[in-house]
C-alpha positions as CSV (number, residue, x, y, z in Angstrom):
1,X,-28.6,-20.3,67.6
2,X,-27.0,-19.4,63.9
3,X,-28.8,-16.9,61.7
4,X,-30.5,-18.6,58.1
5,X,-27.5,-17.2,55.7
6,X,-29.1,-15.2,53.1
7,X,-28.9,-15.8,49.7
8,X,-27.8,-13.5,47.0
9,X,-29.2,-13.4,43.2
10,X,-26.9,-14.5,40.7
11,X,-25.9,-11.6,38.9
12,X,-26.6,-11.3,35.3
13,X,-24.3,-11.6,32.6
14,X,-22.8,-8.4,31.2
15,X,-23.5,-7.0,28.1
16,X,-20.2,-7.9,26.8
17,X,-20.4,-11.3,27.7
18,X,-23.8,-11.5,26.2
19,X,-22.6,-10.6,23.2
20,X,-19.1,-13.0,23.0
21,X,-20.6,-16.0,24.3
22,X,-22.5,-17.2,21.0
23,X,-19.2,-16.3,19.1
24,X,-17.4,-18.7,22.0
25,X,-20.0,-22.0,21.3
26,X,-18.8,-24.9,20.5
27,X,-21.4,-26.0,18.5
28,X,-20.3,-23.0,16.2
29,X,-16.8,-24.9,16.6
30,X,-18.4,-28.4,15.7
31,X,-20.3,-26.1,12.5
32,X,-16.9,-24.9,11.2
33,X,-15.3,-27.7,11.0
34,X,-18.4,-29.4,9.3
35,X,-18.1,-26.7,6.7
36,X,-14.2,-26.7,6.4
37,X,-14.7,-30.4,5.5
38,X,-17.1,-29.9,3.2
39,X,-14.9,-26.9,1.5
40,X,-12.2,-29.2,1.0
41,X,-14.6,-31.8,-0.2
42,X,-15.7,-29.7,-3.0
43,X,-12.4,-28.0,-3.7
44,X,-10.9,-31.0,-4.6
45,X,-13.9,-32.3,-7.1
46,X,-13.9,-28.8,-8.6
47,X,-10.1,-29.1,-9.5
48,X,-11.0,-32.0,-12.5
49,X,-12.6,-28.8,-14.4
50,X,-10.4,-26.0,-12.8
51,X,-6.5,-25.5,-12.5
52,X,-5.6,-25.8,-8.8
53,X,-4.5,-21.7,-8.4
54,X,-8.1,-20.9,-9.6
55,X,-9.2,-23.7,-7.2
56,X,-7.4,-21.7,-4.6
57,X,-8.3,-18.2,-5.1
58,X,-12.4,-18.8,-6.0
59,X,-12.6,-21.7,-3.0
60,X,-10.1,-20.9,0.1
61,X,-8.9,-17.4,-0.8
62,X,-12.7,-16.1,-1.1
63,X,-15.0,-14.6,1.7
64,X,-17.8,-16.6,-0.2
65,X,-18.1,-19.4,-3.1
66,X,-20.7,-20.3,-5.7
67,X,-19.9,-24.2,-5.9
68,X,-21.5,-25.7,-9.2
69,X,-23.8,-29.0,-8.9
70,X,-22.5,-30.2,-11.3
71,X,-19.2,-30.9,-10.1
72,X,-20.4,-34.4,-8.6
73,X,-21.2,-35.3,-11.8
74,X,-18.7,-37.5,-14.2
75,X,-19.2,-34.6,-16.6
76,X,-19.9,-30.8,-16.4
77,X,-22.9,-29.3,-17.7
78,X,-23.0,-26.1,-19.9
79,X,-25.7,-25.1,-17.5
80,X,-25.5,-25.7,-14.0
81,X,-27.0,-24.3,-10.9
82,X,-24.5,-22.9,-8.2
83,X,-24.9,-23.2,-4.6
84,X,-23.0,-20.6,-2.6
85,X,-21.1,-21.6,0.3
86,X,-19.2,-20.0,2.8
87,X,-15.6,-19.3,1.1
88,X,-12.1,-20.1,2.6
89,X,-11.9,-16.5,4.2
90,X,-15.3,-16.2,6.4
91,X,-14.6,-19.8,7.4
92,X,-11.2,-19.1,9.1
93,X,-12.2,-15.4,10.6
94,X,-14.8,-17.3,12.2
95,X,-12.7,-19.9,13.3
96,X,-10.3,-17.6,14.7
97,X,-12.9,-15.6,16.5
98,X,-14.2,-18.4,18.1
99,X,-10.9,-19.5,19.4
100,X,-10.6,-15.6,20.9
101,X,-13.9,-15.7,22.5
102,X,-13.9,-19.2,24.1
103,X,-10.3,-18.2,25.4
104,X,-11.9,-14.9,26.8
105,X,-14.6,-16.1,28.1
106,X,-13.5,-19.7,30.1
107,X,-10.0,-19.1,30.6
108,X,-9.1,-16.9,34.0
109,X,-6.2,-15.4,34.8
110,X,-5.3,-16.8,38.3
111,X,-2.4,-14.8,39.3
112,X,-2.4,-11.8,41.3
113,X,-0.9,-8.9,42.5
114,X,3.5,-9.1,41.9
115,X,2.7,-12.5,40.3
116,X,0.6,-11.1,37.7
117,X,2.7,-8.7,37.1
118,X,5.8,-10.5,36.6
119,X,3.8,-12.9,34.5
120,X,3.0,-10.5,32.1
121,X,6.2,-8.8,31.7
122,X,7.4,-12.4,31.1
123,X,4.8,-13.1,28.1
124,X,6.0,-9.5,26.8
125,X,9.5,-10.3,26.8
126,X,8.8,-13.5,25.1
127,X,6.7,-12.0,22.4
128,X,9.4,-9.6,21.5
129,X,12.3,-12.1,21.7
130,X,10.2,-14.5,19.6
131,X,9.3,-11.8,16.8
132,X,13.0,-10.7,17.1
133,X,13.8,-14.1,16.4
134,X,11.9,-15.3,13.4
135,X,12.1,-11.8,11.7
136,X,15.6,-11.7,11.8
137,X,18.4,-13.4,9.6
138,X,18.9,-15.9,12.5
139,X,16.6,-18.4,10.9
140,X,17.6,-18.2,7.5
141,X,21.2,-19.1,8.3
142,X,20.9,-22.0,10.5
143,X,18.3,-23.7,7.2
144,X,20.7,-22.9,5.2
145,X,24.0,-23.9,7.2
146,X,22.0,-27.5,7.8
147,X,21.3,-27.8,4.2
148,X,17.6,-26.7,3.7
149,X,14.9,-28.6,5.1
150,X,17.2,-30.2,7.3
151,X,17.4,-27.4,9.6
152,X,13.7,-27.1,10.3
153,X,15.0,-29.7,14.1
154,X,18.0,-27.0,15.0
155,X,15.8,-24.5,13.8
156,X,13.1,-25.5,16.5
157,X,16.0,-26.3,19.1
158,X,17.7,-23.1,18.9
159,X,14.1,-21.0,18.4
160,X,13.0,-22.7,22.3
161,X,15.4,-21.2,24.0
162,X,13.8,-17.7,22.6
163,X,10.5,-19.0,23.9
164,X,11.4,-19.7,27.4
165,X,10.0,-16.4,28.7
166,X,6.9,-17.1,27.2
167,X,6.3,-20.3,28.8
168,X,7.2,-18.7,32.3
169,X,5.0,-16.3,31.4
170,X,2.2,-18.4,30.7
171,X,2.7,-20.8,34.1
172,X,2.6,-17.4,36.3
173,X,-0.7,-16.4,34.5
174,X,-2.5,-19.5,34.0
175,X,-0.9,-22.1,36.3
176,X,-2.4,-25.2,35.5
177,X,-3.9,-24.4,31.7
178,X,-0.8,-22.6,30.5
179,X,-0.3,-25.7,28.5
180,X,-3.6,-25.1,26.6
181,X,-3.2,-21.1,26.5
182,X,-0.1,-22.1,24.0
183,X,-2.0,-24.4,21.9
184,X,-5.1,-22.2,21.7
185,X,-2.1,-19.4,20.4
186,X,-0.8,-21.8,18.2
187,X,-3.8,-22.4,16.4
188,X,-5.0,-19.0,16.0
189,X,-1.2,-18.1,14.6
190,X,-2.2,-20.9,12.1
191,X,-5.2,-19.6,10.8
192,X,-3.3,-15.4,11.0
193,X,-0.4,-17.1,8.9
194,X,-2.6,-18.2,6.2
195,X,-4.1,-14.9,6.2
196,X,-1.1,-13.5,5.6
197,X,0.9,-15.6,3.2
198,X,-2.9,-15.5,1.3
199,X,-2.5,-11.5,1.3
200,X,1.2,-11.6,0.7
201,X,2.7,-14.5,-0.7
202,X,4.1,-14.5,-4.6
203,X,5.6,-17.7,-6.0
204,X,7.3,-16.9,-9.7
205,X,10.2,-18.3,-11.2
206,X,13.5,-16.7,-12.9
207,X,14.9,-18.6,-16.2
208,X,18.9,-17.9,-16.5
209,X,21.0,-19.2,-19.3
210,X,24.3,-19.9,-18.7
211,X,26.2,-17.0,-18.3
212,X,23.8,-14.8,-18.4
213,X,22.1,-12.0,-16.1
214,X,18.4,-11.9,-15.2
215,X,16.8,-9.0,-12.7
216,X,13.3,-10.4,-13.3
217,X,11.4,-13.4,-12.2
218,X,7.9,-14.6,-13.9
219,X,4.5,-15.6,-13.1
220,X,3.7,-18.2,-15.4
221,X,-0.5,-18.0,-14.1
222,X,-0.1,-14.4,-15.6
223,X,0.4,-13.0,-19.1
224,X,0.9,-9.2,-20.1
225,X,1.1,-7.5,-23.5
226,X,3.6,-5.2,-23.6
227,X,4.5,-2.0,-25.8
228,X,8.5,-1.5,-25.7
229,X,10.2,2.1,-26.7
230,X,13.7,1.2,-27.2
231,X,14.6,4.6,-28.4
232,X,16.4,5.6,-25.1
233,X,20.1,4.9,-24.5
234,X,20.2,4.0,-21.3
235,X,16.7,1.8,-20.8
236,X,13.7,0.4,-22.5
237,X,10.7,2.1,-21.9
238,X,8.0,-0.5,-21.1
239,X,4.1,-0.1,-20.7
240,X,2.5,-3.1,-19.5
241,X,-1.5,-4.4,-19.9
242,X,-2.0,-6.7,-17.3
243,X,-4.6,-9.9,-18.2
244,X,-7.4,-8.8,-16.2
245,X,-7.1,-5.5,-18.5
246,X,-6.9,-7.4,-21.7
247,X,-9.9,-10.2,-20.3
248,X,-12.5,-6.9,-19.4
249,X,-11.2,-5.0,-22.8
250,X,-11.8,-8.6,-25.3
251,X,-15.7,-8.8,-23.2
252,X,-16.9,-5.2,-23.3
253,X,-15.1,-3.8,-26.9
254,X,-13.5,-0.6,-25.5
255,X,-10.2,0.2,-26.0
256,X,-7.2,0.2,-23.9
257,X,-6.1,3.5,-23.7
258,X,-3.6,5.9,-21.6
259,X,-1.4,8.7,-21.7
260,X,1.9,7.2,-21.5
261,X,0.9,5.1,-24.5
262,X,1.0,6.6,-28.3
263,X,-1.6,4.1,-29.7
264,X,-5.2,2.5,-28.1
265,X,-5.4,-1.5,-28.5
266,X,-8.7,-3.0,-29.2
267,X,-8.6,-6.8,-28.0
268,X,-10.4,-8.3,-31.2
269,X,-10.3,-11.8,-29.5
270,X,-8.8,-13.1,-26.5
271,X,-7.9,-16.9,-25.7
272,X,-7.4,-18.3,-22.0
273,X,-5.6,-21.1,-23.4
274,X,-4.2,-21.8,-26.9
275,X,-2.0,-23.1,-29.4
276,X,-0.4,-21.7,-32.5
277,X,-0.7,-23.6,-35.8
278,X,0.2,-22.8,-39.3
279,X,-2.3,-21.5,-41.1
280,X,-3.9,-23.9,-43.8
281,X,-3.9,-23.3,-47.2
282,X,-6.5,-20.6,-48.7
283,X,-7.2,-19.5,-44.7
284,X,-7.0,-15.8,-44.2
285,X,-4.9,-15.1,-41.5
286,X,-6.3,-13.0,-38.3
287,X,-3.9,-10.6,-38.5
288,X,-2.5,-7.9,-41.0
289,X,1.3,-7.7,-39.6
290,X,3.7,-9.7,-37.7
291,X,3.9,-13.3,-36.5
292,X,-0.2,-13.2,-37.6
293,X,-0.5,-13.2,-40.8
294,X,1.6,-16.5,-41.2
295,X,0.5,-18.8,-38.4
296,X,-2.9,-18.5,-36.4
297,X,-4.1,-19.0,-32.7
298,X,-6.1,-21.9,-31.6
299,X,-8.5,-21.8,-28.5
300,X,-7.9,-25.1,-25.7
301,X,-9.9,-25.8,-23.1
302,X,-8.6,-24.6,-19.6
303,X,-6.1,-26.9,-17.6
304,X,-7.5,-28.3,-14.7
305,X,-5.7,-29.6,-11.5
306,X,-5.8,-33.0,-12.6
307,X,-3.7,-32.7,-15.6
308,X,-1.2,-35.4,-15.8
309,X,1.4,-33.3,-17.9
310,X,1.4,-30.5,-15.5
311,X,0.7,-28.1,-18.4
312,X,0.0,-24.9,-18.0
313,X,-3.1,-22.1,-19.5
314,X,-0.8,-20.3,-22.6
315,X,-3.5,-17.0,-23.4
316,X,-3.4,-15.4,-27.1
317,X,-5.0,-12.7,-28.3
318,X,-5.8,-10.8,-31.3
319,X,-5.3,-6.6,-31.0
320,X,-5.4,-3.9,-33.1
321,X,-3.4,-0.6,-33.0
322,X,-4.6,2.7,-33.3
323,X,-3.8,5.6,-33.5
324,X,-5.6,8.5,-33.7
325,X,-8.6,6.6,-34.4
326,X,-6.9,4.8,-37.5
327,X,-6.0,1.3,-37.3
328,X,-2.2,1.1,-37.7
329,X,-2.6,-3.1,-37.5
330,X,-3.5,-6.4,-36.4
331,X,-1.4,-8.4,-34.6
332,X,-1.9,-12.2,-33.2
333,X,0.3,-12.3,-29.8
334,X,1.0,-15.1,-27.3
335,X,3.9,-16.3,-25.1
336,X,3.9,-19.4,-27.7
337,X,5.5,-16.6,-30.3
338,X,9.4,-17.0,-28.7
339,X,12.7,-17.6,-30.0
340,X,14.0,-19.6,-27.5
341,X,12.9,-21.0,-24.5
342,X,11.8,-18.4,-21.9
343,X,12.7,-15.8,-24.8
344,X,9.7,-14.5,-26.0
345,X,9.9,-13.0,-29.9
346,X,9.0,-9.2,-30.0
347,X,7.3,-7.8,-33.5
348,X,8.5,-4.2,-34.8
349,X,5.7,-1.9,-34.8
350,X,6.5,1.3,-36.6
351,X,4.4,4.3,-34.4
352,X,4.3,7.4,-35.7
353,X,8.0,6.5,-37.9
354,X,9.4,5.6,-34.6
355,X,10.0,1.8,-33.9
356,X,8.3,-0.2,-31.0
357,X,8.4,-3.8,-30.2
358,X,5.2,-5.6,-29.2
359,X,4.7,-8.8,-27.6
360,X,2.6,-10.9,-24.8
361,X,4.9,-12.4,-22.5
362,X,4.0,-13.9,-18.3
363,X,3.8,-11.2,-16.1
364,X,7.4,-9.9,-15.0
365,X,8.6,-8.9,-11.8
366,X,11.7,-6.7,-11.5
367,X,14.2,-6.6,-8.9
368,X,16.8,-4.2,-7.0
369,X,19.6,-7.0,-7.6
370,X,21.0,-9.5,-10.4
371,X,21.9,-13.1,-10.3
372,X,24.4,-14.3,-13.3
373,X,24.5,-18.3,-13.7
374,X,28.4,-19.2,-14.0
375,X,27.7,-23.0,-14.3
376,X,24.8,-25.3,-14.3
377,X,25.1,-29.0,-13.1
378,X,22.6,-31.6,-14.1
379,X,23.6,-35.2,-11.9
380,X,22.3,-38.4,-13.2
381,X,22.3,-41.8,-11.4
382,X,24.5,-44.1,-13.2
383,X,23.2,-45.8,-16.4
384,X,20.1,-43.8,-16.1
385,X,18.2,-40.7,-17.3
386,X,16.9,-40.2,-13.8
387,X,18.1,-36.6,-12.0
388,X,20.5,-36.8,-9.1
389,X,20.9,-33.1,-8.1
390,X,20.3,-30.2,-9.8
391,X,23.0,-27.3,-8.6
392,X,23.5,-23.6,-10.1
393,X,26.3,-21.5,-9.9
394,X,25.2,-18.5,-9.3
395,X,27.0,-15.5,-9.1
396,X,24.9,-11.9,-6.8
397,X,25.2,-8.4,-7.6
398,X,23.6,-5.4,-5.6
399,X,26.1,-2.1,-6.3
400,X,23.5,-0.1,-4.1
401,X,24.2,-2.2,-1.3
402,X,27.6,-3.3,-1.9
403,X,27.0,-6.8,-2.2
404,X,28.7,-9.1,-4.7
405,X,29.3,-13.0,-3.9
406,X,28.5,-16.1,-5.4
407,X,26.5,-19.0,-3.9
408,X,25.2,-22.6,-5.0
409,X,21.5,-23.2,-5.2
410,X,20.8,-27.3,-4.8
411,X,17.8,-29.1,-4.6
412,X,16.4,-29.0,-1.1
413,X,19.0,-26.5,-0.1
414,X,17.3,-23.3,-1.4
415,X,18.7,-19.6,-1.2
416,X,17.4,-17.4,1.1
417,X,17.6,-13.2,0.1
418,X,16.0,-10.6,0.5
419,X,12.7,-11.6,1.7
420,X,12.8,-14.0,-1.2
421,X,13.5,-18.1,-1.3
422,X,15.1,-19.5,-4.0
423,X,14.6,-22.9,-4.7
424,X,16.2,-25.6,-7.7
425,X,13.1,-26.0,-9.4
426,X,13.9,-27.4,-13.2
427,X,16.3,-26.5,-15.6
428,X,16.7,-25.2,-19.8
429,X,17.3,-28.4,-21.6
430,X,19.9,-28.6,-24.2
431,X,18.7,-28.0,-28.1
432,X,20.2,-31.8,-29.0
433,X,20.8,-35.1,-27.0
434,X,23.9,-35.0,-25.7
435,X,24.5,-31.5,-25.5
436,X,24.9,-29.7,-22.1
437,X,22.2,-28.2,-20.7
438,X,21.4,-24.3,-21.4
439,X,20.3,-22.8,-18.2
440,X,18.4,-23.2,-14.3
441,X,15.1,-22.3,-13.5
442,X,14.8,-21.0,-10.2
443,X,11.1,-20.6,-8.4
444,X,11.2,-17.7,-6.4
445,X,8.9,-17.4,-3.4
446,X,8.2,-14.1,-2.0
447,X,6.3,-15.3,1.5
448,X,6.8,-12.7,4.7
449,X,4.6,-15.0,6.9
450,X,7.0,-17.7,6.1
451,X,8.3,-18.4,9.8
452,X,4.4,-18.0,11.6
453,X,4.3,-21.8,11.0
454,X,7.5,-22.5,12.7
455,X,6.0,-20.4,15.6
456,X,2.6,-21.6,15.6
457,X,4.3,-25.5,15.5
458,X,6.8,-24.2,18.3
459,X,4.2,-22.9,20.4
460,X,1.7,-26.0,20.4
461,X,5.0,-28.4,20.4
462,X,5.6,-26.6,23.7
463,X,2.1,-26.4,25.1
464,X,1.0,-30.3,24.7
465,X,4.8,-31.1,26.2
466,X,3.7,-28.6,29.0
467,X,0.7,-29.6,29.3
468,X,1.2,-33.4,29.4
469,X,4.3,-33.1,31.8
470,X,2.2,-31.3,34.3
471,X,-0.6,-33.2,34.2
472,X,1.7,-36.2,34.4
473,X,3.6,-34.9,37.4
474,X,0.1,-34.4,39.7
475,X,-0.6,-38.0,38.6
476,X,2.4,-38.9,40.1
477,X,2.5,-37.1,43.0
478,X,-1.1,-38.2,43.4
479,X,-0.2,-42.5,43.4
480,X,3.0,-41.9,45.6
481,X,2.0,-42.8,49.1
């Protein structure tokens, strides 16, 4: 005669898993990706009355938006009610939280003991080799050795063998679902590399005339007004007024004052957008000195992300100087005042019988090196006007670091240095038909996440191959007889 077996209550959940398991729902996945799509949606609509980088920074690079109604409507209303929506930012933490706490909570670690152990000091070794990897020069050279975008396959080739601890790693730990271990890491690297290149990433571009030598590149979405001392032998002395400064100084009437300056600028008016014009006869010019009191500034509306001539927003502004309280002048400046392309025209202001130069020019970046441009070649298809390459000579100079070579930047085979990617963008077109042309424009991106893609791609390339192949292999064992 058996004993009845006695049964034992299911023990309650723990605290922590209490806690997780909403986080791990998949009707919070399903809700995310109803939201994402709906982001997008509105994103895109909001870009015929925004320029795309605003789009990007108020709609995807924002913990929350305020989305206007009446951006479903063929034209926009001076006043419209705004809805706000989950922004770009809480959208993807939550995503990636979710991801963390389903993984926590349904997938189990099935090895024990020495195989657990080995396991892990597999996944560790192939973390490590895989960081060494993409942070290292390694990647860089074989793009560029291949020719640019052409090396992305060797890139992924060579890059496996660096992630074959990693999968061994995974099989130890998970056995059968360390296919699905990889893709659930490659989509939360995806959503962590966004976070960085959104926290990170800088895009400008560097003008260079023929044989000369630039240490800055630009951000044409940014303008600053700058006061130049040119009294010292060795440098200029430059204070720069970023255009958050100059927007916050032209709304609330205060002046922009500091130490290190010897006057304090009043913003009188300040335009997003503009063009200059010459003034009409009998106007009264703006201004009292400079550029101003011959020409005047002309508000535009905004470019928006539809713009078919891919222009760009081109701020003025009207200041006044003062010192000491006293108004020393008026001055109309822009990055339209230039006397040449990418060469914007500074105006002599006389401080205190010492001379400065003012001007408004996009934002500058400086940098510990020099590029020179020895040549500049502009390949057309025969009997056209259509580009065939674009190719600069250019010519690298570091003394701190010892570095001095030359190298040829082509279209899609960019330049990779110092954390920086340098790419054939455009080109300074001649003054006259027929003439050669005067310089390169190089768009410089400065992106540290850049090679979290190529992981993230790596990683789920490698767990649906791994995951298939297994599951493929049990099929087959399973029909043999």
């Amino acid at each position: 005669m058996t004993s009845p077996t006695r049964s034992t209550p299911d023990r309650p959940p723990s605290v922590l898993r209490r806690i997780i398991a909403p986080l791990a729902s998949l009707k919070l996945t399903v809700l995310l990706i109803a939201l994402s799509i709906i982001l997008v949606f509105t994103g895109t609509l909001a870009q015929r009355h925004q320029g795309i980088w605003d789009v990007l920074h108020t709609y995807f690079r924002a913990p929350i938006v305020f989305i206007p109604l009446d951006i479903f409507l063929s034209e926009r209303s001076e006043r419209s009610f705004a809805v706000p929506f989950p922004g770009g930012y809480t959208i993807g933490l939550l995503m990636l939280l979710n991801l963390i706490a389903a993984h926590a909570l349904r997938f189990r670690v099935k090895a024990r003991g020495r195989r657990l152990l080995t396991g892990a000091i597999l996944v560790a070794v192939g973390v490590l080799s895989i960081f060494w990897f993409h942070t290292g020069p390694l990647p860089a050279r074989i793009l560029s050795d291949a020719g640019g975008y052409a090396g992305v396959l060797p890139l992924m080739l060579v890059g496996a063998l660096f992630y074959a601890p990693l999968v061994a790693g995974c099989a130890l730990t998970f056995a059968r679902r360390a296919g699905i271990v990889l893709i659930h890491a490659s989509l939360m690297l995806l959503l962590a590399g966004e976070g960085v290149t959104a926290a990170t990433a800088l895009e400008t571009q560097m003008p260079i005339y023929v044989g000369a030598t630039s240490n800055w590149s630009q951000d044409i979405r940014e303008v600053e007004l700058v006061l130049i001392d040119p009294s010292s032998p060795e440098s200029d002395l430059t204070i720069a007024i970023s255009q958050p400064a100059l927007q916050r100084a032209a709304s609330s009437g205060e002046l922009i004052a500091n130490p290190a300056m010897p006057v304090a600028i009043l913003v009188d008016r300040y335009f997003p957008n503009s063009d200059i014009r010459p003034l009409s006869p009998g106007e009264q010019p703006s201004a009292t000195a400079g550029f101003g009191v011959n020409v005047a500034a002309v508000g535009l509306p905004r470019v928006t992300g539809v713009d078919r001539n891919r222009s760009i927003n081109v701020p003025a502004a009207i200041v006044t100087l003062l010192r000491e309280g006293l108004p020393i002048g008026t001055y109309l400046v822009s990055p339209h005042l230039q006397l040449a392309n990418f060469v914007p025209a500074e105006q002599e202001v006389r401080i205190a019988d010492r001379p400065y130069r003012l001007a408004m020019r996009f934002r500058r970046f400086h940098k510990p090196y020099s590029m020179r441009l020895d040549a500049f070649h502009h390949d057309l298809y025969p009997a056209t006007n259509i580009p065939k390459n674009f190719s600069s000579d250019i010519h690298i100079s570091d003394p701190a670091r010892s570095i001095d070579h030359e190298v040829k930047i082509k279209m899609n085979n960019p330049l990779r240095f110092e954390g920086e990617t340098f790419f054939q963008s455009g080109y300074i077109p001649a003054n006259h038909p027929g003439e050669p042309d005067l310089g390169t424009v190089l768009s410089v991106v400065k992106n540290p996440g850049w090679t979290i893609p190529y992981i993230a791609c790596a990683a789920g390339l490698i767990g649906l191959v791994y995951q298939f192949g297994a599951s493929l292999i049990r099929f087959l064992r399973r029909s043999t007889p």
